[in-house]
Backbone as CSV, one residue per row, in Angstrom:
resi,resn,N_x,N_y,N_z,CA_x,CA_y,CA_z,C_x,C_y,C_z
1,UNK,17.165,31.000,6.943,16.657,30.838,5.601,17.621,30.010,4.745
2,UNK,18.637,30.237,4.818,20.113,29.410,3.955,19.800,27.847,4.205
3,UNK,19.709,27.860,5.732,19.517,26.341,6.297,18.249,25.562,5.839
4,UNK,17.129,26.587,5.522,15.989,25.712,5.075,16.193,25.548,3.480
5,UNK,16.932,26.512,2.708,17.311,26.281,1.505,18.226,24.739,1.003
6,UNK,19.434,24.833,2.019,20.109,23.909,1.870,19.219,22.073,2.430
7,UNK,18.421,22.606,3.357,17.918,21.148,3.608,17.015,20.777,2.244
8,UNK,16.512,21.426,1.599,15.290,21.446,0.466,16.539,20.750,-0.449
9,UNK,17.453,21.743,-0.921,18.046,20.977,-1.790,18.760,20.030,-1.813
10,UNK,18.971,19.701,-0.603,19.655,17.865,-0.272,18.617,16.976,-0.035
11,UNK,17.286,17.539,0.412,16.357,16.162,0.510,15.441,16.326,-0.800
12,UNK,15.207,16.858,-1.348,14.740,16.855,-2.988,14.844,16.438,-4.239
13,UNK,15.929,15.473,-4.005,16.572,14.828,-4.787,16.591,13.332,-4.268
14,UNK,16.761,13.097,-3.150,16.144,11.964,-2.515,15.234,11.832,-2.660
15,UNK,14.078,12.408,-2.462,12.411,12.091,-2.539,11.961,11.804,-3.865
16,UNK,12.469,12.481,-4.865,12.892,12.252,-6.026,12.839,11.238,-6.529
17,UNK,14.410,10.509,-6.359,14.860,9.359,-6.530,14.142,8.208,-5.756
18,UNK,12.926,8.189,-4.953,12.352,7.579,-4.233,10.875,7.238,-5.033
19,UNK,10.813,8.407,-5.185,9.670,8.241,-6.358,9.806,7.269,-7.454
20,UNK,10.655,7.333,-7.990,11.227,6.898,-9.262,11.642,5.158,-9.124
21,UNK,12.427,4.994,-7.910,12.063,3.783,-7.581,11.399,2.414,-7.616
22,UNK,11.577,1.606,-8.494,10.238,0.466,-9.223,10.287,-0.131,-7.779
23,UNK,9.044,-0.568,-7.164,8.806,-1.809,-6.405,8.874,-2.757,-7.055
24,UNK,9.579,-3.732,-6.279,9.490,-5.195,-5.995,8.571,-6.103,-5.884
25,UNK,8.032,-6.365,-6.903,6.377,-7.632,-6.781,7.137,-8.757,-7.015
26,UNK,8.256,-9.231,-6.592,8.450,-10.666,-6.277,7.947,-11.235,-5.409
27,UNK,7.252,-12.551,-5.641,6.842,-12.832,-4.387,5.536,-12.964,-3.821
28,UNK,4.758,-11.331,-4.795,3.415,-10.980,-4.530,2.983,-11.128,-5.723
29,UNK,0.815,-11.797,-5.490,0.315,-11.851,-6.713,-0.825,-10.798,-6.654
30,UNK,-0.440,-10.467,-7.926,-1.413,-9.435,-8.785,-2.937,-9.929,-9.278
31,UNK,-4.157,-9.253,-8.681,-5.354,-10.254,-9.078,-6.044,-8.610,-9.594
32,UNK,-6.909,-8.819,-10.759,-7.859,-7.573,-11.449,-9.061,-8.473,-12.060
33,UNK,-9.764,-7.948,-11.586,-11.390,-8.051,-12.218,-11.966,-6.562,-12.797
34,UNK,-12.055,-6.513,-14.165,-12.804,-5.736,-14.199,-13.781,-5.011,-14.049
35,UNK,-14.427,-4.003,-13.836,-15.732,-3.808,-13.263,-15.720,-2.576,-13.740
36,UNK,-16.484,-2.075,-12.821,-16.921,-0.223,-13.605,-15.794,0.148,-13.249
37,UNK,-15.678,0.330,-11.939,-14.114,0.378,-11.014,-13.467,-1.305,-10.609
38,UNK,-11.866,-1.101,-11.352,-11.625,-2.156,-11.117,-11.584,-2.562,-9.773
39,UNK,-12.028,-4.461,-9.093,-11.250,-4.644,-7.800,-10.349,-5.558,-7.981
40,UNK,-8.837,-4.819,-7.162,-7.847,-5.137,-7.274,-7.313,-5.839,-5.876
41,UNK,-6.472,-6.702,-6.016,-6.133,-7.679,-4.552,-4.561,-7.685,-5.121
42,UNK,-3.667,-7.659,-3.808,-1.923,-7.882,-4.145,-1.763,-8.548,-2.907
43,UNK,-1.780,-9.955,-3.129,-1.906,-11.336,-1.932,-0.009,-11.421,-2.375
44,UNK,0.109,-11.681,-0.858,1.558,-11.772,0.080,1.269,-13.017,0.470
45,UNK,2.483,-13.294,1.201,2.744,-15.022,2.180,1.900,-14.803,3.399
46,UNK,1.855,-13.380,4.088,0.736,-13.429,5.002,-0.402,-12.719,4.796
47,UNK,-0.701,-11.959,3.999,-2.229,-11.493,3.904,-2.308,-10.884,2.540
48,UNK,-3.223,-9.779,2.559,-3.523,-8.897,0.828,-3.703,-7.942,1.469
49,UNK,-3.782,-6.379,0.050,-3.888,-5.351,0.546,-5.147,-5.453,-0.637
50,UNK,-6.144,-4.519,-0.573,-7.122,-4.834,-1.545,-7.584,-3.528,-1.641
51,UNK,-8.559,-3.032,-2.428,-9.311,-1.893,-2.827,-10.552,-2.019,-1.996
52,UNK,-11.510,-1.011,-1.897,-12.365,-0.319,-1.947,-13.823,-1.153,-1.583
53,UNK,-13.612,-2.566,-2.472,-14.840,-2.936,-2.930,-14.709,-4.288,-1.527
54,UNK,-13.567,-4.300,-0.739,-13.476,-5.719,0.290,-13.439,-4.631,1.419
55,UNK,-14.455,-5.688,1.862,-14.944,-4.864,3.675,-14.290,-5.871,4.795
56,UNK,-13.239,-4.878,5.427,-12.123,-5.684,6.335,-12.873,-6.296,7.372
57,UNK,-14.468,-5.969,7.561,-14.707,-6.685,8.764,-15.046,-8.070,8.069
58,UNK,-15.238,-8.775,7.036,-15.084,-9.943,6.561,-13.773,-10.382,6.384
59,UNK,-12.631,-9.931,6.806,-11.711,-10.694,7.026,-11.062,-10.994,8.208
60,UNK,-12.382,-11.478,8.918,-12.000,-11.980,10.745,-11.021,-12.802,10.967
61,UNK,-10.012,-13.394,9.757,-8.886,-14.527,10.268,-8.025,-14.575,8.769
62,UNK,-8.010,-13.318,8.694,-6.749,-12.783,7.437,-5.884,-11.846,7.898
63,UNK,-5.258,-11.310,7.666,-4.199,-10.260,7.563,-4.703,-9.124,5.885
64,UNK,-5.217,-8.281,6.254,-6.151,-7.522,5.031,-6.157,-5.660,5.427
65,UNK,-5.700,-4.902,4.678,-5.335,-4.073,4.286,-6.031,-3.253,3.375
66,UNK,-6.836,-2.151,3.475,-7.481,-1.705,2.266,-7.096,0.051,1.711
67,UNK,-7.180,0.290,1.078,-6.721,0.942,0.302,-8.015,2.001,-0.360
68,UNK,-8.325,2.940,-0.737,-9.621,3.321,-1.531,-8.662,4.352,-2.768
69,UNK,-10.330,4.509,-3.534,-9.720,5.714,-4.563,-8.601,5.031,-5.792
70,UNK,-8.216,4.319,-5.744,-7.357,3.323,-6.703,-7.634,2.701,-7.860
71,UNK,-7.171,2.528,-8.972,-7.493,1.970,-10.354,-6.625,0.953,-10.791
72,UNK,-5.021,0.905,-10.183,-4.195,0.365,-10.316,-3.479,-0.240,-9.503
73,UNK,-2.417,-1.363,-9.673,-1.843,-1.959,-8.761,-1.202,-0.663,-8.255
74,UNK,0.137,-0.175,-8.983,0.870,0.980,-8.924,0.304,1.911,-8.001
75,UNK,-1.174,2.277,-8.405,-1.951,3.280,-7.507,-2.068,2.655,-5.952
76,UNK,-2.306,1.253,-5.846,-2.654,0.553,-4.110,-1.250,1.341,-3.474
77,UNK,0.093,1.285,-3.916,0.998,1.483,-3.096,1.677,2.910,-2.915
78,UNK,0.891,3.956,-3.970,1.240,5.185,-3.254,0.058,5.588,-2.638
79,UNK,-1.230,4.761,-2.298,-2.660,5.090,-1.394,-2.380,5.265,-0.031
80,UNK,-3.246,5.885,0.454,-3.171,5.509,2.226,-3.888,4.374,2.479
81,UNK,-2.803,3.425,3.489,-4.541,2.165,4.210,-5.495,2.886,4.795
82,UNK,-6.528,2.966,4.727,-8.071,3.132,5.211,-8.345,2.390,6.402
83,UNK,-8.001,1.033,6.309,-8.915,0.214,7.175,-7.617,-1.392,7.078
84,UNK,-7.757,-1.846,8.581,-7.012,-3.332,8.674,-7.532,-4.014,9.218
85,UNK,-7.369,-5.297,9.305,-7.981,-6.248,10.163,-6.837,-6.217,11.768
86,UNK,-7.451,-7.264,12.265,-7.185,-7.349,13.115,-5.899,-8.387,13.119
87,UNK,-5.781,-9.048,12.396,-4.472,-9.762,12.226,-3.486,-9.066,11.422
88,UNK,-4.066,-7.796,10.680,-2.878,-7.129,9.394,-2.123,-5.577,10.867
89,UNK,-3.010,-5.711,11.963,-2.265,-5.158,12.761,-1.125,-5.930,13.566
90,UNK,-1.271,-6.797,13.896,-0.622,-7.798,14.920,0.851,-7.645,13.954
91,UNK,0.829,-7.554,12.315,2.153,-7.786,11.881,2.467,-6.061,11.553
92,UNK,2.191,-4.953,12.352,2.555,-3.923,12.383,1.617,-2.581,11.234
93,UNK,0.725,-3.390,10.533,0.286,-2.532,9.566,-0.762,-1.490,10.325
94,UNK,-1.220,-0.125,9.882,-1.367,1.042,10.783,-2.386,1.861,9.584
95,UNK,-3.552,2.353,10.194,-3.874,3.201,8.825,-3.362,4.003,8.955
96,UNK,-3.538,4.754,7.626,-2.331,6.104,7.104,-1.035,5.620,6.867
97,UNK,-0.332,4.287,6.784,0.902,4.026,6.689,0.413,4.064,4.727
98,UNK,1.473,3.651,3.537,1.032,3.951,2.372,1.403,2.284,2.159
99,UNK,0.540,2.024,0.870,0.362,0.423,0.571,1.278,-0.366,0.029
100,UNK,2.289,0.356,0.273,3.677,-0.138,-0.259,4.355,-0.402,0.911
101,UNK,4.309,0.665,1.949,4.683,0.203,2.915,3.623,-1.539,4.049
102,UNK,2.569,-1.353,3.698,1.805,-2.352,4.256,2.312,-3.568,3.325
103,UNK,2.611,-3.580,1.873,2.695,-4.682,1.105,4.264,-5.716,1.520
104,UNK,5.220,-4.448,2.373,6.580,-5.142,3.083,6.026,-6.176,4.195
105,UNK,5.128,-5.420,4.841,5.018,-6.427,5.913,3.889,-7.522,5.900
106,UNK,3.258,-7.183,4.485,2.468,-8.327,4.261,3.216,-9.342,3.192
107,UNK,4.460,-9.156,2.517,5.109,-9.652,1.888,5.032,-11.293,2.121
């Protein structure tokens, strides 16, 4: 019990501080259209991660990443990916990885 105490309170403060953490959008562009629900796109040097409203099987020769449930840029990168193409795998992206992590390797 001590040991699960002490791991809580050394990694709790990390996760923490992880949270808190600003990402890095150098590099990457920010696109919003309004709508009832906004659709949102965050285009990299090799592909985008996008919302809800882009169906990955139309992106047969992209690198594309989707995301659901989202309103915000901020929101794409603590989401889970849903769905990838077939080229946003080849550069390691995985569903269930989170869109922050997909936005490194689509950087």
């Amino acid at each position: 019990m001590k040991r699960l105490l002490l791991v809580i309170l050394l990694v709790l403060p990390i996760l923490t501080l992880a949270e808190d953490t600003p990402f890095d959008w150098s590099g990457l562009e920010r696109s919003k259209i309004s709508l009832e629900a906004p659709l949102l796109i965050v285009k990299g040097s090799l592909g985008f991660l996008g919302c809800g409203y882009i169906n990955v099987d139309a992106c047969a020769d992209e690198a594309c990443a989707i995301v659901t449930g989202v309103n915000t840029h901020n929101d794409m990168l603590k989401a889970s990916v849903k769905a990838v193409s077939k080229d946003a795998t080849k550069l390691g992206i995985k569903v269930g990885m989170t869109g922050a992590e997909a936005m490194e390797l689509l950087r």
